[in-house]
Phi, psi and omega in degrees: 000299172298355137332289182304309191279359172280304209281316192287323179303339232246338186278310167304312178293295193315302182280345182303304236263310181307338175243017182265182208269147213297013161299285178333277206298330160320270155335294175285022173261323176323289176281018166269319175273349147284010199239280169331305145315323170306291131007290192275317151318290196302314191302314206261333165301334201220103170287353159293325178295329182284337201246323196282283260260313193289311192287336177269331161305335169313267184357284163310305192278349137321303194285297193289332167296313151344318187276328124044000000 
């Protein structure tokens, strides 16, 4: 349930973003690549983030070889 509504939330941002006007979209691109960068830091700094990243990347990519 809480999926489904994540995913609905997550469709509705996409298309509010996609018809809002290129000031906006422009602006939430700013603040995706800082939220990346942001990211991009924590991977070369922080070996918890590095080992936490790796293990749900393990993980996922178990789960998805698993459905097979």
């Amino acid at each position: 349930m809480l999926m489904n509504q994540a995913m609905n939330l997550m469709e509705k941002l996409v298309n509010e973003i996609k018809e809002a006007p290129p000031e906006n979209r422009d602006h939430f691109m700013k603040i995706t690549l800082s939220f990346v960068e942001m990211g991009t830091e924590a991977l070369r700094t922080n070996p918890d983030f590095r080992k936490g990243l790796a293990q749900l990347v393990d993980r996922e990519l178990q789960a998805y070889l698993d459905k097979d």
